[in-house]
C-alpha positions as semicolon CSV with decimal commas, in nm:
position;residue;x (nm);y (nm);z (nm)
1;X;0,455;-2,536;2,694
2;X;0,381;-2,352;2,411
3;X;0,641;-2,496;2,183
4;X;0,515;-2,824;2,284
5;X;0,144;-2,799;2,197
6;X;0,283;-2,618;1,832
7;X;0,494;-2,883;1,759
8;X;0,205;-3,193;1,877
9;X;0,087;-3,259;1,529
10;X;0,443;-3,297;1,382
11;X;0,575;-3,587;1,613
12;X;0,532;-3,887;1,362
13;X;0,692;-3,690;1,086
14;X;1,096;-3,799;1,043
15;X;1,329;-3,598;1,207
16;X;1,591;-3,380;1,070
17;X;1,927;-3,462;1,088
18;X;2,282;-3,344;0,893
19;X;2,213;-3,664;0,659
20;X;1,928;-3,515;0,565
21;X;1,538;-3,636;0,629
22;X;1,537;-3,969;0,635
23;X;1,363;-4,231;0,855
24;X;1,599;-4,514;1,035
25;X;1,380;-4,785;1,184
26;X;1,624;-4,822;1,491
27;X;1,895;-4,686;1,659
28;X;2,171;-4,887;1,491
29;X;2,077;-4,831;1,153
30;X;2,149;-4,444;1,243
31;X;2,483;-4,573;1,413
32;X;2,579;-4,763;1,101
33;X;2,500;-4,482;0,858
34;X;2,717;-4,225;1,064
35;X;2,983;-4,464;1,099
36;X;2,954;-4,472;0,727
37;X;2,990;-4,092;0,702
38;X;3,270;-4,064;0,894
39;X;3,471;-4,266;0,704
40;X;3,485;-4,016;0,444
41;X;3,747;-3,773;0,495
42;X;3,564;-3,462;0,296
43;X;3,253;-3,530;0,503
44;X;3,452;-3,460;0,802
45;X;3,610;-3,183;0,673
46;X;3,261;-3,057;0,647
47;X;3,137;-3,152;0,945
48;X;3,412;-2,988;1,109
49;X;3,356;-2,684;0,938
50;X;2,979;-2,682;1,047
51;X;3,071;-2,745;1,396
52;X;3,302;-2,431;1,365
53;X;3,040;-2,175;1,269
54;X;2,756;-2,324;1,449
55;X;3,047;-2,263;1,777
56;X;3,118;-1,891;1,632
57;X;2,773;-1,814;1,565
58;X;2,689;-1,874;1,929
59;X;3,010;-1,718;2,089
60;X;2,924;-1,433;1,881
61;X;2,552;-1,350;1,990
């Protein structure tokens, strides 16, 4: 509840996302641009490498 009413005035603002902040004006336009990203094979490396510590970061705590 309390999370909620803190985070009330920041609703409209754009969300946060790997690509960075940026504002898609519907769902497939954030479809298309991750389709776009995957294509790229370092991106994935990356990706894959974030995944990974994100998983170890958790399994560790």
């Amino acid at each position: 509840m309390a999370r909620r009413l803190a985070n009330k005035g920041r609703r409209n603002l754009p969300k946060t996302t790997e690509l960075g902040r940026r504002s898609f004006s519907s769902t497939e336009a954030r479809i298309h641009e991750y389709k776009n990203r995957i294509k790229d094979r370092d991106y994935l490396e990356f990706a894959i490498d974030r995944i990974a510590i994100e998983l170890t970061h958790f399994l560790t705590k």
